[in-house]
C-alpha positions as CSV (number, residue, x, y, z in Angstrom):
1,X,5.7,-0.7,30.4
2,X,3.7,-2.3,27.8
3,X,2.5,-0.6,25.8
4,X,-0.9,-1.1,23.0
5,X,-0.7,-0.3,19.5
6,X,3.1,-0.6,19.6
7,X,5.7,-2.8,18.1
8,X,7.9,-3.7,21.2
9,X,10.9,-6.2,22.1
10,X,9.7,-8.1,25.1
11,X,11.1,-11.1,27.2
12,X,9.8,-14.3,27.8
13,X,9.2,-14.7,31.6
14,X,6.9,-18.0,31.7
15,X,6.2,-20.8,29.5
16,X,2.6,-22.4,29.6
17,X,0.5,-24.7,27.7
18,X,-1.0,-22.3,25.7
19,X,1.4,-20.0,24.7
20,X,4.3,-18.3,26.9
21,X,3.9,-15.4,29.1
22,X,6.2,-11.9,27.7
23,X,7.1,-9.1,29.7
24,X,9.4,-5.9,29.5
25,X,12.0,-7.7,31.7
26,X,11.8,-10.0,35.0
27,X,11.6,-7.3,37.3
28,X,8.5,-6.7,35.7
29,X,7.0,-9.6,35.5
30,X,4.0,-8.7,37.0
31,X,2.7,-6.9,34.0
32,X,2.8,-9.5,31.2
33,X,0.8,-10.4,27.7
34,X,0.1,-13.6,26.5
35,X,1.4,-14.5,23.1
36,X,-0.7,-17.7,21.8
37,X,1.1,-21.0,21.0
38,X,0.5,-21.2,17.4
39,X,2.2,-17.7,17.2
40,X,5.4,-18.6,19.4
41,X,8.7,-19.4,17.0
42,X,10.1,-23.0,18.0
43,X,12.7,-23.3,20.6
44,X,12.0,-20.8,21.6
45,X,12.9,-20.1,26.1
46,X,12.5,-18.4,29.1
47,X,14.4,-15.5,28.8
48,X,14.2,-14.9,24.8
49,X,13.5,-11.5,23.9
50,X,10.7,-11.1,21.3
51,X,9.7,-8.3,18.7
52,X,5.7,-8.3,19.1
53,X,2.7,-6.0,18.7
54,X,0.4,-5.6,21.2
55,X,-3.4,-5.1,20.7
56,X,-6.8,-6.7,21.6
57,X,-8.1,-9.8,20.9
58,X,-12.1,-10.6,19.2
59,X,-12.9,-11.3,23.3
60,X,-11.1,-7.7,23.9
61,X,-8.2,-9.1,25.7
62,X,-4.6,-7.9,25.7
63,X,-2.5,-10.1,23.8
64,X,0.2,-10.0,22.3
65,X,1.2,-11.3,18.6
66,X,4.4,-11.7,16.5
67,X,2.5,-10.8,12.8
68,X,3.3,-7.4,11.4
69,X,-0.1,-4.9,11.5
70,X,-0.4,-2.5,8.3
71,X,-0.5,0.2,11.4
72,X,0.9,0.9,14.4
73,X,0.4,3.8,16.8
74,X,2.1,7.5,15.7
75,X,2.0,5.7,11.9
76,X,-0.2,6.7,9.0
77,X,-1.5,4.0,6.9
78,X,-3.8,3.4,3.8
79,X,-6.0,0.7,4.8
80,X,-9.5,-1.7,2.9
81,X,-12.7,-1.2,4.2
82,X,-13.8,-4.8,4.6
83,X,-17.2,-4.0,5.9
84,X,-19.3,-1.4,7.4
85,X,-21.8,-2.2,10.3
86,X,-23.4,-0.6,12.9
87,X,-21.0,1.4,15.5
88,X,-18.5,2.2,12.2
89,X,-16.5,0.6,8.9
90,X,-14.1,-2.3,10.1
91,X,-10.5,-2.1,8.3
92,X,-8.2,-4.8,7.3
93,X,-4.8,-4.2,9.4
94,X,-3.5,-7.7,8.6
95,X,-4.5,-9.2,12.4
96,X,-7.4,-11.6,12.9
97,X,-9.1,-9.3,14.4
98,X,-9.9,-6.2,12.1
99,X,-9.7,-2.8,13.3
100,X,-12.7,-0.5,13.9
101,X,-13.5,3.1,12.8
102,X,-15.9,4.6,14.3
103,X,-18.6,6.6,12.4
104,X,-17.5,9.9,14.4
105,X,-14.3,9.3,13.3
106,X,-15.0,9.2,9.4
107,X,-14.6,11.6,6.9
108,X,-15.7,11.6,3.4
109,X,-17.3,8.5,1.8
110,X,-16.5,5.1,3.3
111,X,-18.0,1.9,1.9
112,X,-16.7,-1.7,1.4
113,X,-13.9,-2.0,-0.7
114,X,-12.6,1.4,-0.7
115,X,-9.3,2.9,0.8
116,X,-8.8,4.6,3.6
117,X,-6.0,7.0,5.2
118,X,-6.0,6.4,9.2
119,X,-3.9,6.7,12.4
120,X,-4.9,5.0,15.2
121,X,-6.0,6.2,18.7
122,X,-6.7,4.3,22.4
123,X,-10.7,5.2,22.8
124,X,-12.0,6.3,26.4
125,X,-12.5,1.8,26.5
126,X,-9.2,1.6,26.2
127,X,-9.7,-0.1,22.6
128,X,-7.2,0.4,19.4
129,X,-9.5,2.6,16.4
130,X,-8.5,4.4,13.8
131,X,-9.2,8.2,12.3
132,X,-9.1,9.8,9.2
133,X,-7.9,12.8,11.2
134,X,-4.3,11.7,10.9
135,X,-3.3,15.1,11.5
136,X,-1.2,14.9,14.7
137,X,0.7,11.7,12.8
138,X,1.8,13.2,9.7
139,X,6.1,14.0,9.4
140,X,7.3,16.9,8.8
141,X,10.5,16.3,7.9
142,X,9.5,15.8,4.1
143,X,12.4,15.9,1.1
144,X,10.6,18.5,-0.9
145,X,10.9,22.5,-1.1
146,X,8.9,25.5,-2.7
147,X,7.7,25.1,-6.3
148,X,8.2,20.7,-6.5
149,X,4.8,18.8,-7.4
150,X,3.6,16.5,-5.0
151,X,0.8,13.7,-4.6
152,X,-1.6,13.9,-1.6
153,X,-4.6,12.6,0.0
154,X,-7.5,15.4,1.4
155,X,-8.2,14.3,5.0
156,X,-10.5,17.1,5.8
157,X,-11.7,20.6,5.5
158,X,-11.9,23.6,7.2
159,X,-14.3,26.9,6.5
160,X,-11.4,29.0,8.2
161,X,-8.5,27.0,6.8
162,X,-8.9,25.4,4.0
163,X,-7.9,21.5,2.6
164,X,-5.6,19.7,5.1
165,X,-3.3,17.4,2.9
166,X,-1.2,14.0,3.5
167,X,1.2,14.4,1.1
168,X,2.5,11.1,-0.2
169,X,0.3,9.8,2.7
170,X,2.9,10.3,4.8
171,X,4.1,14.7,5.2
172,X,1.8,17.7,7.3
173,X,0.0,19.8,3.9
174,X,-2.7,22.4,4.0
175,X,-3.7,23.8,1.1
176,X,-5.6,27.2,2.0
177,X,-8.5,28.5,1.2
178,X,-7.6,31.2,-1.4
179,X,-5.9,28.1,-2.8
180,X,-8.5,25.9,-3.5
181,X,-9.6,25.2,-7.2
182,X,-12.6,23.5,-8.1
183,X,-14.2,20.7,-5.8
184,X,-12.3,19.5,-3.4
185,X,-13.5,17.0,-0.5
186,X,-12.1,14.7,1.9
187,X,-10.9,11.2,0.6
188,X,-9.7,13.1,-2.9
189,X,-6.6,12.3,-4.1
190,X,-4.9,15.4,-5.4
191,X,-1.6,16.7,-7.5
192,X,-0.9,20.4,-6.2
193,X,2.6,22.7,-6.5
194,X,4.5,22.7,-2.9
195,X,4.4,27.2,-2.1
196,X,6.6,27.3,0.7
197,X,7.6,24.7,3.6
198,X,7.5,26.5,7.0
199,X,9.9,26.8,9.5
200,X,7.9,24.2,11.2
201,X,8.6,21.8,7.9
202,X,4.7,22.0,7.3
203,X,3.6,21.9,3.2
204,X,1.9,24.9,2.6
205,X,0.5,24.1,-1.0
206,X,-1.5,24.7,-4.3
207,X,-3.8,23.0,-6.5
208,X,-3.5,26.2,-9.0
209,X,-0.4,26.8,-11.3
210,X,1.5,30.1,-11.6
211,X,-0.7,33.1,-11.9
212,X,0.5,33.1,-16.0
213,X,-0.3,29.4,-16.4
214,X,-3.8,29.7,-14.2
215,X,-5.2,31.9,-16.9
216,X,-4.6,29.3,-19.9
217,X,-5.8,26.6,-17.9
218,X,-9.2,28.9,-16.8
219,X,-9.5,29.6,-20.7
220,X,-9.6,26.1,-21.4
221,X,-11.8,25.3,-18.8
222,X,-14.6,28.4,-19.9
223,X,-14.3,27.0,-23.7
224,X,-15.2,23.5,-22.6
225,X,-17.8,24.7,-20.2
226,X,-18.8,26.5,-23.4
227,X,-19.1,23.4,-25.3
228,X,-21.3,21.7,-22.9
229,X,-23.6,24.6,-23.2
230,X,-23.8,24.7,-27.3
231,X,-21.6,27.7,-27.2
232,X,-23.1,30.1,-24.9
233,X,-23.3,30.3,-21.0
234,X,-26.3,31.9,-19.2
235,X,-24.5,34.1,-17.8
236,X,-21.7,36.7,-18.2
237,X,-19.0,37.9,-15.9
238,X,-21.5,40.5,-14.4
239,X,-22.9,37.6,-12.3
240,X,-22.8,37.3,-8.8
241,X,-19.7,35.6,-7.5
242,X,-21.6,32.6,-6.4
243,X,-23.3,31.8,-9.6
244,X,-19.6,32.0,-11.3
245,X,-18.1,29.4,-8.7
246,X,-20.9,27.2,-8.5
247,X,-20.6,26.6,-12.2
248,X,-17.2,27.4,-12.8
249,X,-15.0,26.1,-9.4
250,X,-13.6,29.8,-10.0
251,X,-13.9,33.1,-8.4
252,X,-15.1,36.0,-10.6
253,X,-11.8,37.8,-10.6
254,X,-10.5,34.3,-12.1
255,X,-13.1,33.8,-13.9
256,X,-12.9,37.7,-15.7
257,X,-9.4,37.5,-16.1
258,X,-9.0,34.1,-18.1
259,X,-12.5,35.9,-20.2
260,X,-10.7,39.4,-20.6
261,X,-8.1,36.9,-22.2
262,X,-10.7,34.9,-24.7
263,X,-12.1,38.1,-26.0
264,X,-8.6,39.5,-26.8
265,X,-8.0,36.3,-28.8
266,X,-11.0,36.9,-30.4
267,X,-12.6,32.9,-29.3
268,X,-15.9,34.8,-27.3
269,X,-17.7,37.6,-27.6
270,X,-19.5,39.2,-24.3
271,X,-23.2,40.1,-24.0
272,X,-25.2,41.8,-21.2
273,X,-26.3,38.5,-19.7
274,X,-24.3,36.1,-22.2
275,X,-20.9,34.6,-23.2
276,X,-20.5,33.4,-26.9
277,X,-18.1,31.1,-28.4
278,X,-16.8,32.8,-31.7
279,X,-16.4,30.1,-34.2
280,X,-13.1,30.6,-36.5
C-alpha cells in the first residue's frame, strides 16, 4: 500500500516520458505514483527499488518525490512560517510545494518568519497539514529521569491540566497546574526540572526549583517587583489571591512565604495595605 506522508521503498514498474511509474511491487502494480523525470536518478530501470516520499503536488495530485521533507507522518518537526493567507500559515517542509496549517489547527502566535512545532495529519480531503497539537507524536522513551533539567517547547494548555510540553521537541511533558510559575503560553520555549517519568515514560515536570530554592528565587523576584514600584507595592499579603498572581505569577501562599522570609532578613517591612523595601 502506498502510503501519504511516508518515506517508503518502492519499485519501478513502468518507465514513461515524463517520469517512471513506482509501485510497492508488480503484483501491485495497479496502485502506482508518478515520480517526475527531473527527480528520477540516471540509469535508473524497471524493477529498481526506490526510497521516496509521497505527498501532493500544487495541482493536489499524488506524486511521489525522492527529496527529503523536514517532516514526515508520526514525526515532530520545527518548521518556518513562510507566509500566512487565508485558510491558514503555509510552512517550509523543504518540497515545492509548502505545507499548510490550518487556522484551527494553530496555537499561540504564528506570523511569517517565526517557528513552528508540528506533526502532520491526512485532513477529511485527504490532504497532508500539520498541527501544533503534536501530542499523539511525541516519544516516550526519553533518556532522562527525576530531578535532570530539560529544554521544551509549550504546545498548549489546559484549565484542568495544565502546560503540555515537547521536551527537546521531541519527548511527551506536562507540566501541571500547581506547577506552573509565572506566564506561560503556547509557542514558549521553557527550562523546567524533570519530577518523575511515569510508568508510561511520560515527563511529568516543573518550571519551579525545590521548595528551599523557590523561596530565594520568590524573594528576588518581590525585591525587583519592589524596585519597579519605588520601593513599595500597593498591596500587602492580605490581598486577594488574584491581585497577588496577577502581579506577582505567584500564589499567595508563595507569595507570603518568600515575604515572611524578607521581613526576617530585615529587607521589607509590612503595612496594612503596603509592602516596604528597608534600605540598609
Amino acid at each position: 500500500m502506498i502510503c501519504l506522508g511516508e518515506k517508503q521503498e518502492l519499485v519501478i514498474v513502468k518507465k514513461v516520458e515524463f517520469g517512471v511509474y513506482l509501485a510497492v511491487s508488480f503484483e501491485e502494480a495497479a496502485e502506482h505514483v508518478l515520480l517526475p523525470v527531473k527527480q528520477v536518478p540516471e540509469d535508473s530501470e524497471v524493477g529498481d527499488k526506490l526510497e521516496v516520499f509521497v505527498y501532493r503536488d500544487s495541482k493536489d495530485r499524488i506524486i511521489a518525490t525522492v527529496n527529503e521533507p523536514l517532516l514526515c507522518m508520526g514525526k515532530v518537526a520545527e518548521l518556518t512560517v513562510v507566509t500566512v493567507g487565508r485558510f491558514g500559515a503555509f510552512l517550509d517542509w523543504g518540497l515545492e510545494k509548502d505545507l499548510l496549517l490550518p487556522f484551527r489547527e494553530q496555537r499561540g502566535v504564528v506570523k511569517p518568519g517565526g517557528r513552528v512545532l508540528v506533526s502532520l495529519y491526512i485532513d477529511k480531503s485527504s490532504r497532508l497539514c500539520a498541527t501544533m497539537n503534536v501530542y499523539a507524536s511525541l516519544r516516550t522513551d526519553s533518556p532522562y529521569q527525576a530531578e535532570d533539567r530539560v529544554r521544551g517547547r509549550v504546545y498548549e494548555l489546559s484549565d484542568n491540566f495544565g502546560a503540555f510540553v515537547a521536551v527537546d521537541n521531541l519527548y511527551s511533558g506536562l507540566i501541571a497546574k500547581k506547577e506552573l510559575y509565572g506566564k506561560v503560553v503556547p509557542g514558549m520555549d521553557i527550562e523546567a526540572r524533570v519530577l518523575r517519568v511515569r510508568a508510561d515514560g511520560k515527563l511529568d515536570l516543573s518550571v519551579r526549583e525545590k521548595a528551599h530554592l523557590q523561596m530565594n528565587v520568590d524573594a528576588d523576584r518581590i525585591l525587583a517587583l519592589l524596585d519597579s514600584y519605588e520601593g513599595a507595592l500597593p498591596f500587602s499579603d492580605k490581598a486577594a489571591p488574584e491581585v497577588i498572581e496577577h502581579e506577582t505569577g505567584m500564589s499567595k501562599n508563595e507569595f507570603k512565604r518568600a515575604v515572611g522570609r524578607l521581613l526576617k532578613q530585615g529587607k521589607i517591612e509590612i503595612g496594612e495595605k503596603t509592602i516596604r523595601r528597608v534600605n540598609s
